[in-house]
RODO-2510 file (C-alpha; in nm, 4 decimals, decimal comma):
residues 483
     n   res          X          Y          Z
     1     x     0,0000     0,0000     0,0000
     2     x     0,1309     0,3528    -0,1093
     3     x     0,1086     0,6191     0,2105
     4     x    -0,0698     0,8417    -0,1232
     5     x    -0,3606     0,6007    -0,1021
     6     x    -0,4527     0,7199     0,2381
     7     x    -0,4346     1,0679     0,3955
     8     x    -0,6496     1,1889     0,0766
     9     x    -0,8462     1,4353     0,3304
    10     x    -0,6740     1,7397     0,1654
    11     x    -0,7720     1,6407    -0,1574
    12     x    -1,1436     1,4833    -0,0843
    13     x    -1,3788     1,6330     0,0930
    14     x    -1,6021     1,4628     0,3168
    15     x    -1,9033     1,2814     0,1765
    16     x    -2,1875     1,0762     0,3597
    17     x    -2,4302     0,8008     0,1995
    18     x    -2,7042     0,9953     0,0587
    19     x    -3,0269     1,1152     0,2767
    20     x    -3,3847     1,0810     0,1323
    21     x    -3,5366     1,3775     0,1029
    22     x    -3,7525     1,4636     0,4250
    23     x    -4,0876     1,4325     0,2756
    24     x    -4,0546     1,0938     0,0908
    25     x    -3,9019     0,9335     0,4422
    26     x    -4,1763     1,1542     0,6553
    27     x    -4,4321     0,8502     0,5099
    28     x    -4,2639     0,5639     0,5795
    29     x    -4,0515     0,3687     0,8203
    30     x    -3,7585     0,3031     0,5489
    31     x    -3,4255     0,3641     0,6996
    32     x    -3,3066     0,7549     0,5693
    33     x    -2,9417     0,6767     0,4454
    34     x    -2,8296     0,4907     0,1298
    35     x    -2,5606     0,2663     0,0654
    36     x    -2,2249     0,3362     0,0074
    37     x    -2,0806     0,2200    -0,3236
    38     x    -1,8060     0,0490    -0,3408
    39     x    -1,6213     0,3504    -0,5257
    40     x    -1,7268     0,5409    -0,2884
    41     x    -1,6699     0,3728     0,0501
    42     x    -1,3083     0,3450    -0,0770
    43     x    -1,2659     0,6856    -0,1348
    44     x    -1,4285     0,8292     0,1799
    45     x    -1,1884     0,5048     0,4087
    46     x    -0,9164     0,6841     0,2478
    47     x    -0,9438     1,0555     0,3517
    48     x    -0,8539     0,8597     0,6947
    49     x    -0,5140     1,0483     0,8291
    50     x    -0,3762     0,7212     0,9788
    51     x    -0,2538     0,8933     1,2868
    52     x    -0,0239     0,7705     1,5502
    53     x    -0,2228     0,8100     1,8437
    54     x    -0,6168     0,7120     1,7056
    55     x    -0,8640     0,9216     1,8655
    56     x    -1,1096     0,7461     1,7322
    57     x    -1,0409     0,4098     1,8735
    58     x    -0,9866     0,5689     2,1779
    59     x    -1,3266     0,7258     2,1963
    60     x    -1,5072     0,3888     2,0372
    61     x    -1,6167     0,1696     2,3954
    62     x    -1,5282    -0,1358     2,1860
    63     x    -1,1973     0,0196     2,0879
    64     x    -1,2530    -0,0856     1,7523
    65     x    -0,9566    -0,1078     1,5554
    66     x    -1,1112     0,1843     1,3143
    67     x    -0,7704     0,3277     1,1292
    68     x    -0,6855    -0,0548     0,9931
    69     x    -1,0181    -0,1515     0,8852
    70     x    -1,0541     0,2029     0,6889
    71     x    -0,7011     0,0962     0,5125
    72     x    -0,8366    -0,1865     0,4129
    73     x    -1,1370    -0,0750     0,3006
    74     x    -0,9164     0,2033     0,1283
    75     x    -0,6794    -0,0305    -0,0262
    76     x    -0,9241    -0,3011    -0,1917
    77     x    -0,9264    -0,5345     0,0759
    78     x    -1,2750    -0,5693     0,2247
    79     x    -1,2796    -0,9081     0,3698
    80     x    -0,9939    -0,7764     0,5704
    81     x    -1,1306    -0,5118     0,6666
    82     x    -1,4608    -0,7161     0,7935
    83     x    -1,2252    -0,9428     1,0006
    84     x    -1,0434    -0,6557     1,1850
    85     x    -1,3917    -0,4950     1,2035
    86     x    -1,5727    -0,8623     1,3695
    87     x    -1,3111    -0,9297     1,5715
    88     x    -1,3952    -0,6480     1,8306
    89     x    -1,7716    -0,6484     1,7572
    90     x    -2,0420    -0,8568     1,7665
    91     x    -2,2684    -0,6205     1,5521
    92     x    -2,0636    -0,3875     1,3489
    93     x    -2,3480    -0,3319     1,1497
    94     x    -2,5946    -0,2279     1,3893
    95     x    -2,3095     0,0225     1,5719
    96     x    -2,2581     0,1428     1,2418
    97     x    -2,6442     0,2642     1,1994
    98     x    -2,7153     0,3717     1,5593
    99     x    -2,3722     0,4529     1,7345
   100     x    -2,4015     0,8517     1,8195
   101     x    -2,0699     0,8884     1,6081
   102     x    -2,0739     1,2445     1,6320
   103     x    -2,0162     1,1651     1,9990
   104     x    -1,7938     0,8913     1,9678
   105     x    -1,5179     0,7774     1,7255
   106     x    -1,6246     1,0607     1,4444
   107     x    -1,6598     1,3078     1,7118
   108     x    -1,2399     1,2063     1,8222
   109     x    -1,1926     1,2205     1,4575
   110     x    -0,7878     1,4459     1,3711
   111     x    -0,8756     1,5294     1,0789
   112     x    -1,2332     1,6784     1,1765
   113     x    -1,0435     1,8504     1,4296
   114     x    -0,8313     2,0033     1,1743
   115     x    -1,1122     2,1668     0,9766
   116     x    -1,1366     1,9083     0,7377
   117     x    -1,4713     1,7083     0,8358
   118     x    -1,4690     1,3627     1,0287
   119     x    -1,4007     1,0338     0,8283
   120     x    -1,7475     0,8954     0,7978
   121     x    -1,6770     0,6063     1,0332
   122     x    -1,9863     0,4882     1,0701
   123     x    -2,1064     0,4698     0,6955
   124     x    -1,7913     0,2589     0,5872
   125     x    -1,8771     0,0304     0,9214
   126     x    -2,2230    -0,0671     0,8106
   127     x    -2,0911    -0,0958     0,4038
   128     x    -1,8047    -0,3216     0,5774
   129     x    -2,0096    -0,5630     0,7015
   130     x    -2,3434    -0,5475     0,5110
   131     x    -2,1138    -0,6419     0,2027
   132     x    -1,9894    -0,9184     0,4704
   133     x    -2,3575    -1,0723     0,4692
   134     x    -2,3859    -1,0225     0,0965
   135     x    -2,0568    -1,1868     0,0184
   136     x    -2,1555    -1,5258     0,2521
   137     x    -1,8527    -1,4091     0,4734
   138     x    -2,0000    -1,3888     0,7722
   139     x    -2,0391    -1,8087     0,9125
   140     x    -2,2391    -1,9371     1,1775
   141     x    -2,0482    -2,0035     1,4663
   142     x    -1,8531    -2,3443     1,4190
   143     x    -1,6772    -2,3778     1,8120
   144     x    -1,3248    -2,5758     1,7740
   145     x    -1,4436    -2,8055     2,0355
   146     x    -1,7467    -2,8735     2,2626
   147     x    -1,7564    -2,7893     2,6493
   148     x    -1,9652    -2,9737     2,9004
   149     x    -1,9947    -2,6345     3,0957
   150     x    -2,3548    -2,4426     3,0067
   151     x    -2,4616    -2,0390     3,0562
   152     x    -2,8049    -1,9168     3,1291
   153     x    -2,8567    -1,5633     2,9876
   154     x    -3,1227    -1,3792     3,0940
   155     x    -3,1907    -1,0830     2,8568
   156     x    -3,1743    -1,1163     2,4425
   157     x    -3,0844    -0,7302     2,3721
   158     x    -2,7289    -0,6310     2,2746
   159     x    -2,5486    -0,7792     2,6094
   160     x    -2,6805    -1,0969     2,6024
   161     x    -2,6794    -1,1342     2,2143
   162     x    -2,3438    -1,0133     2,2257
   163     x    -2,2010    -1,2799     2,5423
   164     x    -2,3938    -1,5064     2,3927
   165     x    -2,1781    -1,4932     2,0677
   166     x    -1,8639    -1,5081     2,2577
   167     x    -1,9525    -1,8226     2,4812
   168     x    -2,0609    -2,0082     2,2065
   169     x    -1,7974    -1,9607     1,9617
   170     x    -1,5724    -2,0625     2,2466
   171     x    -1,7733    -2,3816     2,3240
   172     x    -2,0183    -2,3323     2,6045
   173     x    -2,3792    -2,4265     2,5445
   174     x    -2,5568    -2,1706     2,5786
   175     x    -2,9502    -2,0700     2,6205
   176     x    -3,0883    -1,7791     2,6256
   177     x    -3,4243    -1,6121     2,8271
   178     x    -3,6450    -1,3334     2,7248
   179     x    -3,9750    -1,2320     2,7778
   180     x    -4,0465    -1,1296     2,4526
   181     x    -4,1410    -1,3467     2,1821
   182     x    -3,8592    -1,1983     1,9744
   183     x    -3,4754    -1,1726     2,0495
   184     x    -3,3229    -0,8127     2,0181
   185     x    -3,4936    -0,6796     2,3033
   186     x    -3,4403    -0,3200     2,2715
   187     x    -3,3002    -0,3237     1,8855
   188     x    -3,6505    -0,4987     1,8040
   189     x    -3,8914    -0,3194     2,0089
   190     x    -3,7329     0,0412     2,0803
   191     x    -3,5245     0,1350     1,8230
   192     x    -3,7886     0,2273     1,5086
   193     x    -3,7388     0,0825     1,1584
   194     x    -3,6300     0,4138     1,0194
   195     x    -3,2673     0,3611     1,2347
   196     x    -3,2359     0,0182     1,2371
   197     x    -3,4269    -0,2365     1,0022
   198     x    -3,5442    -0,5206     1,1993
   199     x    -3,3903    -0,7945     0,9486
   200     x    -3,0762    -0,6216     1,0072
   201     x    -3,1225    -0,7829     1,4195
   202     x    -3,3121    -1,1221     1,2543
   203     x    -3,0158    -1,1998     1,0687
   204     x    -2,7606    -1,1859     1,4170
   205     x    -2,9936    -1,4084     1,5860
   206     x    -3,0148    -1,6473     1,3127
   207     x    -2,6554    -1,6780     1,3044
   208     x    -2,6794    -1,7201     1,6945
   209     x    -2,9153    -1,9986     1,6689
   210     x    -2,7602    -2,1856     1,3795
   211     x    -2,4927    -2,1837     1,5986
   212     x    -2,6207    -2,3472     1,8768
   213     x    -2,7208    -2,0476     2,0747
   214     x    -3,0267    -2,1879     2,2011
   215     x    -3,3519    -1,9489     2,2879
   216     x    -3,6091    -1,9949     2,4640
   217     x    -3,8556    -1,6583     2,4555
   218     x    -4,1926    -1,5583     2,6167
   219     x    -4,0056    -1,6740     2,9347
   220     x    -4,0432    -1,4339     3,2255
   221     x    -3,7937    -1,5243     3,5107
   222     x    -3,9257    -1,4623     3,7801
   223     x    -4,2577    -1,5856     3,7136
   224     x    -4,2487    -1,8780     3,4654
   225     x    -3,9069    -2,0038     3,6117
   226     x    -3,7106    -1,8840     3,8897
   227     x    -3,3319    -1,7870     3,9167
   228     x    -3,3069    -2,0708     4,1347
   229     x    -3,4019    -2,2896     3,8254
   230     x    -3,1832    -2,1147     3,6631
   231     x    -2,8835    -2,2081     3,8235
   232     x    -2,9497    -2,5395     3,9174
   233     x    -2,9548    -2,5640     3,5292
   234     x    -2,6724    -2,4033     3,4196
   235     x    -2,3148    -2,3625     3,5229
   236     x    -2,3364    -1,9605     3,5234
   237     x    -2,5897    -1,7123     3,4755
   238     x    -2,5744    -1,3537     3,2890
   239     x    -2,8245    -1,0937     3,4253
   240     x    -2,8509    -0,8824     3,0565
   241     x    -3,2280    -0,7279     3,1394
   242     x    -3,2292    -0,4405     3,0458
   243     x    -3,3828    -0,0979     3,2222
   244     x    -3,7774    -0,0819     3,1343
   245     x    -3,9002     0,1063     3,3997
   246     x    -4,0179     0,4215     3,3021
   247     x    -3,9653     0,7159     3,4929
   248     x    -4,2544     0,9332     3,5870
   249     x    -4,3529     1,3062     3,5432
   250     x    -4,4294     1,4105     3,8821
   251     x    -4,6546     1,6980     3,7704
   252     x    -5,0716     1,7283     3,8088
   253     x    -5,2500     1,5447     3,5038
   254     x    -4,9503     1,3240     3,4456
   255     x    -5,2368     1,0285     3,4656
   256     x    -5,4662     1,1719     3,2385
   257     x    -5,5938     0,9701     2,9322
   258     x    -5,3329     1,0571     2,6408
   259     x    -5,0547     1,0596     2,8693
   260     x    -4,8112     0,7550     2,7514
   261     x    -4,4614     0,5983     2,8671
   262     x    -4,2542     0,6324     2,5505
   263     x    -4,1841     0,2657     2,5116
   264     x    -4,5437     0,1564     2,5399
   265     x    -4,5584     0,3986     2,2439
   266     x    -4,2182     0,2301     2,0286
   267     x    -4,3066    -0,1239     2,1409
   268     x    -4,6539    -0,0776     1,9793
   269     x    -4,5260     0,1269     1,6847
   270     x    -4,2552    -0,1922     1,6154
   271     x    -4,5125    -0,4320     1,6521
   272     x    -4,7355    -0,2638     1,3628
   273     x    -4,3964    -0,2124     1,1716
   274     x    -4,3487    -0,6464     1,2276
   275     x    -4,6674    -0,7035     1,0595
   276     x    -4,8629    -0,7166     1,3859
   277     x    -5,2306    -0,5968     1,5320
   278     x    -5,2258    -0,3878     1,8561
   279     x    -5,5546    -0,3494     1,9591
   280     x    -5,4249    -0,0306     2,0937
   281     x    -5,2570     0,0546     1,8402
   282     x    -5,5863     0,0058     1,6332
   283     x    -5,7912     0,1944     1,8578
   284     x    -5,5782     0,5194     1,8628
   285     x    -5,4300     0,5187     2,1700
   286     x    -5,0824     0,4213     2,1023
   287     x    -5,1591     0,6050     1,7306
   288     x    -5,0329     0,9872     1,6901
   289     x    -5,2359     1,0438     1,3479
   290     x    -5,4291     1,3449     1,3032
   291     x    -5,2995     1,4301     1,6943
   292     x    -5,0872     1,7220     1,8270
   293     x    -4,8194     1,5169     2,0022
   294     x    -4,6041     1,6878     2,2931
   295     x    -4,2514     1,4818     2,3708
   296     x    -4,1113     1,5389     2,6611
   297     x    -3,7757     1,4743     2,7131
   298     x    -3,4389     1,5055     2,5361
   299     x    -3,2676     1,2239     2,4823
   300     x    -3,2273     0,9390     2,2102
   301     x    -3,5597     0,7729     2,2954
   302     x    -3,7492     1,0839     2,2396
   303     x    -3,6363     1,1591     1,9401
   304     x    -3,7718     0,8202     1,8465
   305     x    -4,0588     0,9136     1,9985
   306     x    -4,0998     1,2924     1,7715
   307     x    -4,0031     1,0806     1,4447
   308     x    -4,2374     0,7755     1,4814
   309     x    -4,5384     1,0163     1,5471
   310     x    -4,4393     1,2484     1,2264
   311     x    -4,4462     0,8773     1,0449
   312     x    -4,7880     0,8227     1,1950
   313     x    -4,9666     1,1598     1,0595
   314     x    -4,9575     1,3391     1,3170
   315     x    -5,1037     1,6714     1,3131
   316     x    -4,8274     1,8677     1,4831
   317     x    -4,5062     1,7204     1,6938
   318     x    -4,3284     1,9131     1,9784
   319     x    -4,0305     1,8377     2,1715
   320     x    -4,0443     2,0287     2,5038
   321     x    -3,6815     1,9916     2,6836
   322     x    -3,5692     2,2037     2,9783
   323     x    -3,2093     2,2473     2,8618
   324     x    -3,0708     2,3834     2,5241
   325     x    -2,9925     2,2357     2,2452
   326     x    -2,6133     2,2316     2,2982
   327     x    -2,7076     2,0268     2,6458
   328     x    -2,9295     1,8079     2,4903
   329     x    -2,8403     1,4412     2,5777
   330     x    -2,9830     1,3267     2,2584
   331     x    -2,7385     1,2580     1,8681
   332     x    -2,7525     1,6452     1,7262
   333     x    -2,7531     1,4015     1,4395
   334     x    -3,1420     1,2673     1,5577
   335     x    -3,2010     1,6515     1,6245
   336     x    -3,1033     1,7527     1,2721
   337     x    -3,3205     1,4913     1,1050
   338     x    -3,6194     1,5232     1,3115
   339     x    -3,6248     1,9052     1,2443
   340     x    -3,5837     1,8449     0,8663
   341     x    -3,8802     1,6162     0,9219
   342     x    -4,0731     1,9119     1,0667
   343     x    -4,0699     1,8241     1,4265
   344     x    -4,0864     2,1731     1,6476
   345     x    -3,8264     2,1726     1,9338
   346     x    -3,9240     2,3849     2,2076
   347     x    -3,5534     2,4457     2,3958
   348     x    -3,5269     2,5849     2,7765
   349     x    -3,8842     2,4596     2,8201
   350     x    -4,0512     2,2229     3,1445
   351     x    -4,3896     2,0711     3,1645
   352     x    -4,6068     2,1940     3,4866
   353     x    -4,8834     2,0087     3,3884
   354     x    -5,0948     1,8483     3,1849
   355     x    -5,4245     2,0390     3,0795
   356     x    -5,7239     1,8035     3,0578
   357     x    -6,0311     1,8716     2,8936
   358     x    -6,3561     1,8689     3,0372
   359     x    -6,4603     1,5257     2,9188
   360     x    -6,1221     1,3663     3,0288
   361     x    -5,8412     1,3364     2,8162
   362     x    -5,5030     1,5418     2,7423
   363     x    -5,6114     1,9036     2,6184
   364     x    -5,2504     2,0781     2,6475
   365     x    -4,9361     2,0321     2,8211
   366     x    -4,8706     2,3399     3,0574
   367     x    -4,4659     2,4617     2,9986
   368     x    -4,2588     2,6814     3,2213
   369     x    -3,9847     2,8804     3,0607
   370     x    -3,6126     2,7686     3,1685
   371     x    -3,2987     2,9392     3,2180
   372     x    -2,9788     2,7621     3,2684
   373     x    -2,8109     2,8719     3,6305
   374     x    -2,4967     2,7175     3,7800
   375     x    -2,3500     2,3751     3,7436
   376     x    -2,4871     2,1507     3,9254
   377     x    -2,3018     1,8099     4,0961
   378     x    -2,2225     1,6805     3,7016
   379     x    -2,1254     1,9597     3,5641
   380     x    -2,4193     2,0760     3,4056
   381     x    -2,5902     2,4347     3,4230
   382     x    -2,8852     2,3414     3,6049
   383     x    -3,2185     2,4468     3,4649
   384     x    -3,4166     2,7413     3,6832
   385     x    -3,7827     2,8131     3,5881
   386     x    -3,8394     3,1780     3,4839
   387     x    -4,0916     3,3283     3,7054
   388     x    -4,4113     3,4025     3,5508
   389     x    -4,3786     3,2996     3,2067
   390     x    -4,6270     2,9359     3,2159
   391     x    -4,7516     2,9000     2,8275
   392     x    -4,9565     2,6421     2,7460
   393     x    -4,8643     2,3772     2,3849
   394     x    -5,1807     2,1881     2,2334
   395     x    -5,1316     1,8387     2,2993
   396     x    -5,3736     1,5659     2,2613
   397     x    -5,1248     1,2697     2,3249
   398     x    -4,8078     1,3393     2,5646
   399     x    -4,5680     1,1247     2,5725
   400     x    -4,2837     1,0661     2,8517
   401     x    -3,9204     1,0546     2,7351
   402     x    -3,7434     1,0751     3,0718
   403     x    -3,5870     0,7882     3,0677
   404     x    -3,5799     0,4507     3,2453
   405     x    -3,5019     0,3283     3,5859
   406     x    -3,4341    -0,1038     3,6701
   407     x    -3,6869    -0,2887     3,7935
   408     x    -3,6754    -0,4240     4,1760
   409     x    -3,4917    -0,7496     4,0290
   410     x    -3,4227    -0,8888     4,3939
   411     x    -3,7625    -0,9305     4,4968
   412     x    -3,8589    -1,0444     4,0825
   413     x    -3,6177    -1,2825     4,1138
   414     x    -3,6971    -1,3332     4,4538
   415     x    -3,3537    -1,3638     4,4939
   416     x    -3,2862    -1,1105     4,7993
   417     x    -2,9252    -1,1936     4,8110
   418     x    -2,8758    -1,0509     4,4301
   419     x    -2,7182    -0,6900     4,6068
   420     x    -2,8317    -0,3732     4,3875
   421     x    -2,6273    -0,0710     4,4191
   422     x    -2,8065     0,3004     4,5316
   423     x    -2,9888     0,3487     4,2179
   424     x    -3,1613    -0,0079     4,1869
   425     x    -2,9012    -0,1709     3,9272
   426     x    -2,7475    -0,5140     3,9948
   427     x    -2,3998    -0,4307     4,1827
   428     x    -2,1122    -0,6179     4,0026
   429     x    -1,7289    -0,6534     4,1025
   430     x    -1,6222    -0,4182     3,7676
   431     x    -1,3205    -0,6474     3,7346
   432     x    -1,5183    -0,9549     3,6558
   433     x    -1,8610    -0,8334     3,6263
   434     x    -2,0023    -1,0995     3,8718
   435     x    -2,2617    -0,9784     4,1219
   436     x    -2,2917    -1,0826     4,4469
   437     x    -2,4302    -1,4104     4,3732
   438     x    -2,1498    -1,6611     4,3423
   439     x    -2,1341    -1,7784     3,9006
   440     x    -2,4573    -1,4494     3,8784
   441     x    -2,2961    -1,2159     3,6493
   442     x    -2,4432    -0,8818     3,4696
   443     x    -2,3490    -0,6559     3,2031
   444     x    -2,5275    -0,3903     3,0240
   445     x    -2,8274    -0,1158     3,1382
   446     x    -2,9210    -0,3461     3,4434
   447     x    -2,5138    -0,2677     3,5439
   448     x    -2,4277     0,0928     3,4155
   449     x    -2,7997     0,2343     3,3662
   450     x    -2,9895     0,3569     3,0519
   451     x    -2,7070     0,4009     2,7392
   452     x    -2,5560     0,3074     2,3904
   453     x    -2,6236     0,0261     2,2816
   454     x    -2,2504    -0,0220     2,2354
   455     x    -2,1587     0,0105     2,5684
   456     x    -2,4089    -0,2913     2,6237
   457     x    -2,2135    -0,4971     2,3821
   458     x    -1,8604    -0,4083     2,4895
   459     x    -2,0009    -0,5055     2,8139
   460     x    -2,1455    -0,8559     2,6921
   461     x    -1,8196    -0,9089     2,5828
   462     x    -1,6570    -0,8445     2,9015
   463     x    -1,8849    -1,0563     3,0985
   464     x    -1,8170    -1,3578     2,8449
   465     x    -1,4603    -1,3539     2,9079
   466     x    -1,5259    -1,3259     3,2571
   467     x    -1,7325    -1,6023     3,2622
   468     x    -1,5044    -1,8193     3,0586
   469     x    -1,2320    -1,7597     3,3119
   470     x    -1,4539    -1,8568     3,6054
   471     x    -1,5642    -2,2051     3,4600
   472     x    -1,2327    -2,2927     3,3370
   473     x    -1,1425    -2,2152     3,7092
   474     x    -1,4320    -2,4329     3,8327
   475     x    -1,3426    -2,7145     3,5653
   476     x    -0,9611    -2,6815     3,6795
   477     x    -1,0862    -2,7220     4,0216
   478     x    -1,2682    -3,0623     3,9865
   479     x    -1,0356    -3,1814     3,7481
   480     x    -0,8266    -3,1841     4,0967
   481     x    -1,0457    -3,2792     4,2828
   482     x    -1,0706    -3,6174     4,0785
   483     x    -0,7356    -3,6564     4,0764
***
């Protein structure tokens, strides 16, 4: 390879995989960006600057080894490239469609801070890989040898899909619990259709199961088998839940009729998109056509929330958050597209209540204007309400973005000695990712809280490799004992 093929930033400018217009994707749940070409996914790998120290691996939570897999891509060799890219990730392609990269590896980017624009990491991630499925490169798992040793995962979103791929490839058997009647968890039922198409997920678990992951869904531990089941049956258990439990709006009308939990709202909207009926779906209640639709809340989930309901019809769609925009938890990405869709944002603004009408039902959502004081314990300007200045926003369905808390998994499991730490999470030694419980490990939202999916896969990953070195300790051990 020729150092001219790469460091072509001065020379090429920065290009991304074309975006439908606005109003074709405003009536339909296609995903927004096109392909890459092969042309062109060579062309944009090779703007990358190659640097000595990369930023951008640094700032991935898998550390993905980005600048090789972008020569690669640069230099003609794409199977290459998909190796270096799968041997770090379990779902390159799904990181590659949903991954904030603004905030991540594009976001640590030299060469974007040099003026020039970010390599489009992301794009040439999903191309990588989705030319991987097309080429019959990526194989079921085929371990090199069969272990007696089994792991119960409870969970099927991106930390137990992920572990899961790990302990099977190195030999375990392996079976896998959700309640759903789908694995993906949240890639199936939160994430909408327009970010991530659902084959995209179908065709991971596939691979799982050809494998010899086994699953077993529309099992609710807890209630149609215990933990204590569980580990009688297996040799180690991965807690991979999941945080589902909706926080509340503590305001006055927060009950009313029209007032929804955001993922009662994507579930529902995912279900239609899978070919489903929701009866409340069907009725209108989880529906935003021909509705003014308030959103409250800033992050990633709500602007799912503001671009499902333009999808739907709605009448108008407003996104009430009490910070700015340049606080906003959310991908300025999601906040770009979702005001080119014709979603209003409503910045520095805080619900007091909702307004009902007088035959029941969501009328408006009271608002407060905000102003942003001091920093508060994070860091952040904390929000202050401006005296006097309550407006009111027509809303006939409100729905509540603020973001999930764990459910009380002790007393679901009814497992009291599975220790939570202060905010209701399962408490794990961080160096091996095992809880309390003696072979109970946990990785993912249920550990660290609400995030990225790709922190939920880097920490699948860790709690594989944990778990492989505890039963190869345990096997070691009775192997002696025999003796």
């Amino acid at each position: 390879m020729s150092q001219k093929r790469m460091l072509s930033f001065v020379s090429v400018e920065q290009e991304t995989p074309d975006k439908r217009d606005a109003a074709e994707r405003r009536g339909d749940f296609h995903e927004i960006y096109a392909d890459f070409i092969a042309a062109k996914a060579d062309e944009q790998a090779s703007r990358c600057s190659q640097c000595g120290v990369p930023f951008c691996q640094t700032h991935c939570p898998l550390g993905n080894n980005i600048p090789d897999w972008l020569m690669l891509t640069a230099t003609g060799r794409l199977e290459e490239a998909y190796e270096i890219s799968a041997a770090t990730s379990n779902m390159p392609e799904v990181c590659g469609r949903i991954c904030p990269q603004d905030r991540l590896c594009e976001g640590g980017c030299v060469i974007e801070q040099s003026g020039h624009g970010t390599v489009t990491i992301g794009a040439v991630e999903r191309y990588i890989t989705d030319t991987a499925w097309e080429k019959g490169w990526v194989q079921p798992i085929r371990p090199a040898r069969e272990l007696g040793q089994s792991v119960g995962i409870i969970g099927a979103g991106p930390a137990g899909l992920s572990a899961a791929d790990e302990l099977r490839s190195a030999g375990y058997q392996v079976t896998v619990y959700d309640r759903h009647d789908r694995a993906g968890g949240l890639l199936i039922y939160g994430i909408p259709n327009f970010k991530l198409e659902k084959e995209i997920v179908e065709r991971r678990t596939k691979r799982l199961s050809e494998g010899g992951v086994v699953f077993r869904l529309g099992v609710d531990v807890g209630k149609d088998i215990s933990m204590a089941e569980l580990r009688n049956q297996h040799d180690a258990i991965l807690v991979a839940t999941g945080v589902y439990k909706a926080r509340e709006m503590a305001t006055p009308g927060a009950g009313a009729k029209g007032v929804l939990r955001a993922l009662d709202y994507l579930i529902a909207a995912n279900r239609v998109g899978l070919g489903e009926t929701v009866e409340d779906f069907e009725s209108g209640k989880l529906n935003a056509a021909k509705k003014n639709v308030v959103v409250i809340g800033g992050g990633d989930t709500a602007m799912d929330c503001v671009r499902t309901a333009i999808r739907q019809g709605a009448k108008s769609v407003t996104c009430l958050y009490r910070r700015d925009r340049a606080n906003m938890p959310g991908s300025q990405r999601e906040v770009a597209n979702a005001e080119e869709e014709g979603v209003d944002f409503d910045w520095l603004a805080a619900p007091l209540s909702v307004v009902e009408k007088k035959g029941g039902g969501a009328k408006a959502v009271r608002a407060v204007r905000m102003r942003l004081g001091q920093p508060d314990a994070s860091g952040r300007q904390a929000p202050e309400e401006i005296p006097e200045s309550d407006y009111d926003v027509k809303a006939d369905m409100v729905i509540k973005a603020l973001g999930f808390d764990p459910e009380d998994l002790p007393s679901y499991f009814a497992e009291p000695a599975l220790t939570v730490n202060r905010w209701g999470g399962v408490k794990v030694d961080y160096r091996t990712m095992m809880s309390t419980m003696d072979g109970v490990f946990a990785a993912g939202d249920i550990v660290r809280g609400a995030s990225l999916v790709v922190w939920a896969i880097k920490e699948g990953r860790d709690a594989a490799a944990s778990i492989d070195a505890y039963l190869k300790a345990r096997a070691a051990t009775a192997r002696v004992a025999a003796e």
